[in-house]
Every structure is written in structure tokens, then in C-alpha cells.
C-alpha positions as CSV (number, residue, x, y, z in Angstrom):
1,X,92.5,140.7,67.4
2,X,89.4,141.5,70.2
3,X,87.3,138.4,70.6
4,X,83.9,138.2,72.9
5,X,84.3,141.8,73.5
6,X,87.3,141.1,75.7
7,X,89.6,143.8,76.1
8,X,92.9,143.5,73.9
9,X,95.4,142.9,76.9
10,X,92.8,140.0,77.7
11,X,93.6,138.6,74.5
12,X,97.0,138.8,74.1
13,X,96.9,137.7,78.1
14,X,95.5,134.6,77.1
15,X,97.6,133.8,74.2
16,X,100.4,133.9,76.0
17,X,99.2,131.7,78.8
18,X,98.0,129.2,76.6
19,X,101.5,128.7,75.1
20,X,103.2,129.1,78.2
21,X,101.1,126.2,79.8
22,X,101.1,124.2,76.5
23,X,105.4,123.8,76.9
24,X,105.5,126.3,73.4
25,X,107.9,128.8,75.7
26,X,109.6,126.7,78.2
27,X,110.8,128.0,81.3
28,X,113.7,130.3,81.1
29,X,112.5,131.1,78.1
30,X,112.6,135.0,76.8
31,X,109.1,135.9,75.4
32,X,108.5,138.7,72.7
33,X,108.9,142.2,73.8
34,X,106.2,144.7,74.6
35,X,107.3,146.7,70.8
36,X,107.3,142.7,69.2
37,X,103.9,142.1,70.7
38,X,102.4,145.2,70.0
39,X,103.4,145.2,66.3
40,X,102.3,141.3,65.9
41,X,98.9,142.0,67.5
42,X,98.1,145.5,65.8
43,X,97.8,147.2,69.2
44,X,100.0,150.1,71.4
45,X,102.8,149.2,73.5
46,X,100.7,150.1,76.2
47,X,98.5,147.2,76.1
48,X,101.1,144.5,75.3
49,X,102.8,146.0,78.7
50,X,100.0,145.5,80.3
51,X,99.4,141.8,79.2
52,X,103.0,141.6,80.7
53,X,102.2,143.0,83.7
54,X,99.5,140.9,84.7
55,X,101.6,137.8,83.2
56,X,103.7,139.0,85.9
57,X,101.4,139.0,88.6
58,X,99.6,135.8,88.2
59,X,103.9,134.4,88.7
60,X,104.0,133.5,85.0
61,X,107.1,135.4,84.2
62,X,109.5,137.2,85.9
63,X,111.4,140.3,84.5
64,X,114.6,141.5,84.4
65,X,115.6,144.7,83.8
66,X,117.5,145.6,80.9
67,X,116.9,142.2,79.4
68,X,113.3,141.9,79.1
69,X,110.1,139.2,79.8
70,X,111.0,135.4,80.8
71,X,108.8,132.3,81.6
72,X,109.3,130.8,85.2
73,X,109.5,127.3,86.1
74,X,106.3,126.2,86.7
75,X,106.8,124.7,90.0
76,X,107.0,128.4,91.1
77,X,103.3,128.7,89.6
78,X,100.8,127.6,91.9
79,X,97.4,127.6,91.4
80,X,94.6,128.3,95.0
81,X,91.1,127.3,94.7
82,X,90.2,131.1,93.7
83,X,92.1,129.9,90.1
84,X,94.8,132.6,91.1
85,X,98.7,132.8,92.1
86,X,99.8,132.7,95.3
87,X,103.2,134.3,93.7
88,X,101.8,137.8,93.7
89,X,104.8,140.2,93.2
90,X,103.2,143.5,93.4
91,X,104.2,146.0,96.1
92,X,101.9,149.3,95.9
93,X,103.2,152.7,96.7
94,X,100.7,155.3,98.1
95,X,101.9,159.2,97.5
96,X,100.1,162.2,98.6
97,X,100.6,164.0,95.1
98,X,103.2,163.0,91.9
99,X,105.8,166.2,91.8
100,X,109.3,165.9,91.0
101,X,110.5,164.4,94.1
102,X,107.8,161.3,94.7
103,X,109.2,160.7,90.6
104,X,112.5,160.1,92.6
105,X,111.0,158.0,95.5
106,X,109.5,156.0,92.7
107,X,112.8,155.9,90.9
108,X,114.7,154.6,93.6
109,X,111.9,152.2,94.8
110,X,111.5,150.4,91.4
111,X,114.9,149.9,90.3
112,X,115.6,147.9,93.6
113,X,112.1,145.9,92.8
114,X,112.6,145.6,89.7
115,X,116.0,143.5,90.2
116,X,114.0,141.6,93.0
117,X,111.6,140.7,90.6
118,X,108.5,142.7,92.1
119,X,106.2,145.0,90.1
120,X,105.9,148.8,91.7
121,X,101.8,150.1,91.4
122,X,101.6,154.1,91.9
123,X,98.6,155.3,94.1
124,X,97.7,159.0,94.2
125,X,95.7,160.2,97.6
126,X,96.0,163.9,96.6
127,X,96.2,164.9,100.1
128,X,93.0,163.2,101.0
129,X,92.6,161.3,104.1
130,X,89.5,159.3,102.7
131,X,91.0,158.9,100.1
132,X,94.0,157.6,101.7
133,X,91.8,155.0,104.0
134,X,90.0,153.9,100.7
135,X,93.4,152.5,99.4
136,X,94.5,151.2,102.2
137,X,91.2,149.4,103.1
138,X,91.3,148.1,99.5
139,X,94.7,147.6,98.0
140,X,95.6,144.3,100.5
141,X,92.1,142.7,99.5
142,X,93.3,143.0,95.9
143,X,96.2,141.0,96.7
144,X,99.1,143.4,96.3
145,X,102.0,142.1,98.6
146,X,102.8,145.3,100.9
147,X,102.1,148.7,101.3
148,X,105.3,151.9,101.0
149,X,103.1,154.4,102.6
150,X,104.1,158.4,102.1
151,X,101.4,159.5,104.9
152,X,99.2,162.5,104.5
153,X,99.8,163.0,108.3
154,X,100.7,160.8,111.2
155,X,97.8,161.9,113.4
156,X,95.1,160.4,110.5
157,X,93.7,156.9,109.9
158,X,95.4,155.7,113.0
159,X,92.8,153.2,113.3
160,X,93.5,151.9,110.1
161,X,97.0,151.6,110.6
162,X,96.8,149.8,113.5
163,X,94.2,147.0,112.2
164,X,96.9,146.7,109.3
165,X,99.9,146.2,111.7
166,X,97.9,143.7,113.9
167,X,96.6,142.2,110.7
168,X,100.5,141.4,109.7
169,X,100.0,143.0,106.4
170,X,103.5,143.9,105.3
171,X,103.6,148.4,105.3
172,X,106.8,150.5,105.3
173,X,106.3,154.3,105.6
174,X,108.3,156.7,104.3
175,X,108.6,160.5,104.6
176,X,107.3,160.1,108.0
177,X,107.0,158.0,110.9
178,X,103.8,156.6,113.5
179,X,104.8,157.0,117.0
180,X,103.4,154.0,119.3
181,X,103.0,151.9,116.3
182,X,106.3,149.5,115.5
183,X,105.6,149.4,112.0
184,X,109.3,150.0,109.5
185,X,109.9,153.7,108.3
186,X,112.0,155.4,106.3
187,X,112.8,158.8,107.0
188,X,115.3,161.7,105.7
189,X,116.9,162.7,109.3
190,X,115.2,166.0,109.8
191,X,116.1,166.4,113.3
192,X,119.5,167.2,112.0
193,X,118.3,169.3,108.9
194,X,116.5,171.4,111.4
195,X,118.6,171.6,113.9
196,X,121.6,172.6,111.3
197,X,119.8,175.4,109.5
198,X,119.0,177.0,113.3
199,X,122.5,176.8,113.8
200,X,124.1,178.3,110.8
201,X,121.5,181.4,111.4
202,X,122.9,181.4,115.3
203,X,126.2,181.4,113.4
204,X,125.7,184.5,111.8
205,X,124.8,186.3,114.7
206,X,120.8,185.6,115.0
207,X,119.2,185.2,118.4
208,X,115.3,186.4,117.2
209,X,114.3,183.3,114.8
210,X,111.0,182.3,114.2
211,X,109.8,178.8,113.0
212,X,106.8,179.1,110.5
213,X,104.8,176.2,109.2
214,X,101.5,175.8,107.4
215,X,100.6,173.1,109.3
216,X,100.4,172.5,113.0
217,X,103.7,171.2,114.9
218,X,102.0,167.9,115.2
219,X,100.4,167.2,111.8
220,X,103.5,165.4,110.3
221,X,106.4,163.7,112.5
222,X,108.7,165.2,109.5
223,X,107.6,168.6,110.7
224,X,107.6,167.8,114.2
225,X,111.7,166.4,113.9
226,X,112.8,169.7,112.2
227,X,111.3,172.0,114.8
228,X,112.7,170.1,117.6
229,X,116.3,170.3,115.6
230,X,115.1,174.1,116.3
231,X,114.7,174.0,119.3
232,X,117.8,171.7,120.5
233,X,120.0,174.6,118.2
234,X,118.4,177.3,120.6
235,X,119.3,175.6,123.7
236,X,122.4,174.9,122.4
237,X,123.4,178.3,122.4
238,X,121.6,179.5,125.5
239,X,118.6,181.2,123.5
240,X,115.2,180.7,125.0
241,X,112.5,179.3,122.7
242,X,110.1,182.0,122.8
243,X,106.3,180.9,121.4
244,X,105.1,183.7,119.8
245,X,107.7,183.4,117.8
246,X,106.8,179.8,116.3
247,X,103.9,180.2,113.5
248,X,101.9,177.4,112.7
249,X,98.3,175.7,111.3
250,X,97.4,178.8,109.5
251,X,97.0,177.0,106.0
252,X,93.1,177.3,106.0
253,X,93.5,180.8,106.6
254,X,95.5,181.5,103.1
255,X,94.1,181.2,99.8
256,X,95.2,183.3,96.5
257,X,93.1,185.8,97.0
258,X,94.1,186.9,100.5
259,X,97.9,185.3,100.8
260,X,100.3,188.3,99.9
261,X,97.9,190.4,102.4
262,X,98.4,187.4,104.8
263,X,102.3,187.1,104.6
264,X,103.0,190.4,104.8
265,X,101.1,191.1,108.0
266,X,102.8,187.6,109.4
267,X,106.3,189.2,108.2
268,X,105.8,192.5,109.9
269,X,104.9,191.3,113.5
270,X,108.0,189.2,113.2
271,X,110.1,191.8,112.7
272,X,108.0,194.2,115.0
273,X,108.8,191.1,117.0
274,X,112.2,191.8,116.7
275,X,112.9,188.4,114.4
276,X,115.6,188.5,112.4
277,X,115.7,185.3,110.7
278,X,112.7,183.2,109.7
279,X,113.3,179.3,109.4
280,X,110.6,178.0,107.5
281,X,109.3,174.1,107.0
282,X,109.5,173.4,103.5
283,X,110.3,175.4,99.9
284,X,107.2,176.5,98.8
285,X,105.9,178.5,102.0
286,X,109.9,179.8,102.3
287,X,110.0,181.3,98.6
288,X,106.5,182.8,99.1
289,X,107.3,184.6,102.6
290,X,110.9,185.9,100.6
291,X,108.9,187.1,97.9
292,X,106.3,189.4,100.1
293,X,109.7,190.2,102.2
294,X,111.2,191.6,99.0
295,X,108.2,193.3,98.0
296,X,107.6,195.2,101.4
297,X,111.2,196.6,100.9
298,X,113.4,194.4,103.0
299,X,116.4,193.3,102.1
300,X,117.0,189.8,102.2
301,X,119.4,188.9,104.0
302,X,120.4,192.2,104.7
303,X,117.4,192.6,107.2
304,X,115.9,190.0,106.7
305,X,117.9,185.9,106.6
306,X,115.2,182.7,106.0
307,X,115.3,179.6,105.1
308,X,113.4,176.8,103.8
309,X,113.8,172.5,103.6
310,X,113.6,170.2,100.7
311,X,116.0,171.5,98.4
312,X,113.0,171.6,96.1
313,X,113.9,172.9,92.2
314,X,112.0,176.7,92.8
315,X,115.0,177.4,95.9
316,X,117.4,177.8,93.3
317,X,115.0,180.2,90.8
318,X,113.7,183.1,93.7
319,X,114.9,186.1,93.5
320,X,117.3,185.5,96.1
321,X,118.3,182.1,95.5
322,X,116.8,179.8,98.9
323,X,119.2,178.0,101.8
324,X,117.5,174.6,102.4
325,X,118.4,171.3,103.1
326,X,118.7,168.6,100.4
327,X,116.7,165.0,100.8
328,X,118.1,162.2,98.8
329,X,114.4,160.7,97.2
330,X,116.0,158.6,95.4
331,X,117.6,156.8,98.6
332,X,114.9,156.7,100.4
333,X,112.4,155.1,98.1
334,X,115.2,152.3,97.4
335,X,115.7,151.5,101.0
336,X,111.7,151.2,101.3
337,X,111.7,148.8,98.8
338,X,114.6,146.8,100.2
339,X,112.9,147.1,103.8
340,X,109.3,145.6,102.4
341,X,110.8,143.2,100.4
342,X,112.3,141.5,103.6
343,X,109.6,142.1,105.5
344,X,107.8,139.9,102.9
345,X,110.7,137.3,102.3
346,X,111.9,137.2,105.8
347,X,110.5,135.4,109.0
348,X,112.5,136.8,111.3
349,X,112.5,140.5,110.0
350,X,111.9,143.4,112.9
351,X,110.8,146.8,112.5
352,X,113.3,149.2,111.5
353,X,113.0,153.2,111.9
354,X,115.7,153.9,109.1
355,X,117.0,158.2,108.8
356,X,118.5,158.8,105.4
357,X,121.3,161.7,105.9
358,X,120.6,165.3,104.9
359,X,122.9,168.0,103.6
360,X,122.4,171.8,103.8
361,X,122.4,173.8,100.7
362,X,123.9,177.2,101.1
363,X,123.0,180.1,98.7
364,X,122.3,183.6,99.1
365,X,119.0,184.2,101.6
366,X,120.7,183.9,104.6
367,X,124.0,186.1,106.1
368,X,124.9,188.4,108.6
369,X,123.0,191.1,109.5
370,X,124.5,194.3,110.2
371,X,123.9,197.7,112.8
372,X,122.7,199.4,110.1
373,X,120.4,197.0,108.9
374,X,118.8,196.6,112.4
375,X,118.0,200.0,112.2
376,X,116.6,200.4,109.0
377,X,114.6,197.0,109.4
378,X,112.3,199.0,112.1
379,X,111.1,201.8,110.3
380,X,109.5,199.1,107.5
């Protein structure tokens, strides 16, 4: 099947175009499936999808889901001096890592593309900021239509978020938002998140809660939204914010060999700080600090109430199963799709700052906390 050394995809690329162009599938047309095209070439499934995919691209065929591959009308086709399509139906989503719930963001963002007749590329920065600004420098010059952005932060590659806005390069972030730059978000509301976890702890009788956050209050506007929730919860109910009890930007500081050591001494001044209640910005960092609470004797939430946000899959497996607040993924990606597909279809499209709702999750790690627990809680 290989000829000239081309790669296979190449070859069964070329075929197809050749009888597209030649009339041999008109438009409308189905064409073969991926499983037909790899058997009749002798190759995986992976490479007749990818002879599909670029099909797709160059506005040769459009997709749709459930029903498979068909040829458009060639009038849609048009060919620019470069020898390529001007029909490019590719939106690219950048994500920080691929867990469990950027699976769901890409979920919900292709099934809306895919009925729109747009192809969804998957970027990895792993938490890199240069490597972050290398794909966004280089994924419009490769033609992709827009950008869903999930940003490592919202204080980094400013600049190159700006030349992208002024450049009227079609970007919809998700996750988090850029302040003093009107480009479309899509976030889960986590004002509200935070500010309902502070209140069901103030519920149960807690005035000494602390906030505790790897990173610094200003790192991420997702992080930033649920301390102020915090913080409006506090004022709320007449309790003065007191600094030293928020924790933050200690992430550097904690590595595996130091971070029971490291939580444990954090967890003590708390409580020597008279704290109560710890109300902590994501999962991860919340099951950690409730496993070194556990270990150093307290009784959670006997002595000791916290709380964590994302509702991620490890909340419900702890030892003390985790309160948090639930994000719909799914939602969010899908409305990010939505937002950058009229963004790109629509003249008269505006920015849009879009909150998806949150729920809390109630389980076992936070309650009241009784006399005799205070009492006890000061001797550990």
C-alpha cells in the first residue's frame, strides 16, 4: 500500500481525494468507514482515521456523528494560493494535564463540535508556562480555527494573550478567567462554591476557619473567586477575616519527602491558632491535610471539620469521606464549544464571561464540634 516512502494515511489521503475530485463519490455521498478502509488497505484503524481527519480539515467531508464520513459540495471547497482550504474546521483545546475531569471537558466540548461539524485537537501543557506560550504562539499559524484555553494561571503569558485578543484570533477560556482582558470564558461559579462551604461550617457553629491553598490567592482567578466566597460568608456572619489564618503559596516548599512533616506542623498552628475548621482549595491538598489530621490523633470532624472543592473521585475514598463542591466538566466544556463556534460563525458575537452552577457535596468530614472536643483538641 506505501508508495514513495509516503506515510500510509498519505496514501489512503490521496486516494480518496482523487475520487472525490474525479465525481467517483458525489457530494452527499457516505464514504467507507475507518474499519472498511482499514481492512481494504491492510492498515489499523488508526491510520484510516487519520486519512479522515485530515479529509476533514482540508473541507472535503464533513462528519456526523453516529452516521459516519460524507463528501461536501464542492462549492464549500475552496482552494487559496497556498493549495489549502480556507474551510478549516479544527478548534484546539489546550489542558494543563489529562485526569478524569479534562476527559469530561473534552466530552462535553466534542459532542457539541462534533454535531457542528468541527474536529476537537487535545494539547497537553503539563503545567508548563513555556510550554503553554509554545502552543499558543504556534497552534493559530497552523491554521486551527480557535483556541478553548484551560490556563495554567491567569497572572502568565499575559502578553501573549493580549497580542491574541488584538490579533482577533477566536480564544474562549475555561476553568478560569483574565481580568482587564474581554476575551469569552467559561467558568464553574466558585464564588458561590466558596462562599457556601464557609457557610455550612458557620452553620455548625465554627467562627476559627482557615483557608489553605498551595498556590498564592492570585495565581488562578478560580482560586481567587472561592476565597472571596470565604470571605463574603465571614462578613456575613459578623466574623472578622483574620490573615494568619489564610495559608497560601507554599507548594515549592512540599515535596514527598518532607510533606507529612510539613502538614502536620501547618495543622498544629491552626489549631494552636484556635481553628477549628480548615476550608481547603481543591481535593487533593484537602484529603492530604485529613490524612496527617487523622494520623496526629484528631478526630475529624470531631475536632477537627475541613473541606475541599472539585468533587474529585479520591473525596469519596478517604478515610473520612470529603465535603466538596461538585463542577459539572461536562457542561462547561460544551458551552466552550458552543461560545467559540459563534465567535467563529458570528459577526456580531461579544464576549461573554459564562458561571456554570455548582452544588455542594455533603459527607462526613465536616459537623459540629462539641465542649468536649474543644478541650481535647488542645492538648494534641
Amino acid at each position: 500500500m506505501q508508495s514513495e516512502n509516503k506515510p500510509l494515511y498519505m496514501v489512503i489521503l490521496e486516494d480518496l481525494k482523487e475520487k472525490i475530485k474525479s465525481g467517483e463519490y458525489l457530494p452527499d455521498q457516505q464514504l467507507p468507514t475507518e474499519v472498511e478502509l482499514a481492512e481494504k488497505s491492510g492498515v489499523s484503524r488508526i491510520t484510516s482515521k487519520r486519512a479522515l481527519i485530515e479529509l476533514e480539515r482540508e473541507g472535503l467531508i464533513y462528519r456526523k456523528r453516529g452516521s459516519g464520513s460524507f463528501v461536501k459540495k464542492q462549492e464549500i471547497y475552496i482552494e487559496s494560493d497556498t493549495g489549502t482550504s480556507n474551510a478549516n474546521r479544527i478548534i484546539s483545546m489546550i489542558l494543563p494535564y489529562m485526569a478524569t475531569h479534562e476527559s469530561d471537558y473534552i466530552t462535553g466540548a466534542s459532542d457539541y463540535l462534533d454535531d457542528k461539524g468541527y474536529y476537537l485537537s487535545i494539547h497537553n501543557s503539563n503545567w508548563s508556562r513555556d510550554k503553554e506560550k509554545e502552543l499558543l504562539v504556534r497552534i493559530p499559524k497552523n491554521g486551527s480555527s480557535g483556541i478553548i484555553l484551560y490556563p495554567i494561571s491567569t497572572i502568565s503569558n499575559i502578553d501573549l494573550i493580549n497580542a491574541i485578543y488584538w490579533n482577533d484570533y477566536p480564544i474562549v477560556t475555561i476553568d478560569q478567567y483574565f481580568e482587564g482582558i474581554p476575551i469569552t470564558s467559561v467558568t464553574s461559579n466558585n464564588f458561590e462554591g466558596g462562599y457556601e462551604i464557609a457557610k455550612q461550617l458557620l452553620e455548625f457553629g465554627h467562627e476559627r476557619i482557615a483557608f489553605v491553598s498551595s498556590i498564592s490567592i492570585e495565581f488562578r482567578s478560580s482560586v481567587r473567586d472561592r476565597y472571596q466566597g470565604y470571605c463574603n460568608a465571614l462578613k456575613d456572619y459578623k466574623i472578622p477575616i483574620d490573615p494568619d489564618l489564610i495559608v497560601s503559596d507554599f507548594y515549592r516548599q512540599v515535596d514527598e519527602t518532607n510533606s507529612k512533616t510539613f502538614y502536620k506542623s501547618m495543622i498544629a498552628s491552626l489549631i494552636q491558632a484556635g481553628v477549628t475548621a480548615i476550608q481547603v482549595e481543591h481535593d487533593h491538598l484537602a484529603v492530604d491535610l485529613l490524612k496527617n489530621a487523622i494520623e496526629m490523633g484528631l478526630q475529624v470532624p470531631g475536632q477537627l471539620s475541613i473541606a475541599g472543592f472539585d468533587d474529585h473521585i479520591i473525596a469519596q475514598h478517604v478515610e473520612v469521606p470529603l465535603t466538596t463542591v461538585a463542577q459539572d466538566y461536562n457542561e462547561i466544556g460544551r458551552k466552550a464549544a458552543e461560545l467559540i463556534v459563534n465567535r467563529i460563525e458570528r459577526a456580531d458575537f461579544s464576549p461573554q464571561k459564562l458561571q456554570v452552577p455548582v452544588r455542594v457535596v455533603e459527607r462526613e468530614s465536616i459537623g459540629m464540634q462539641t465542649v468536649d472536643d474543644q478541650a481535647s483538641v488542645k492538648s494534641v
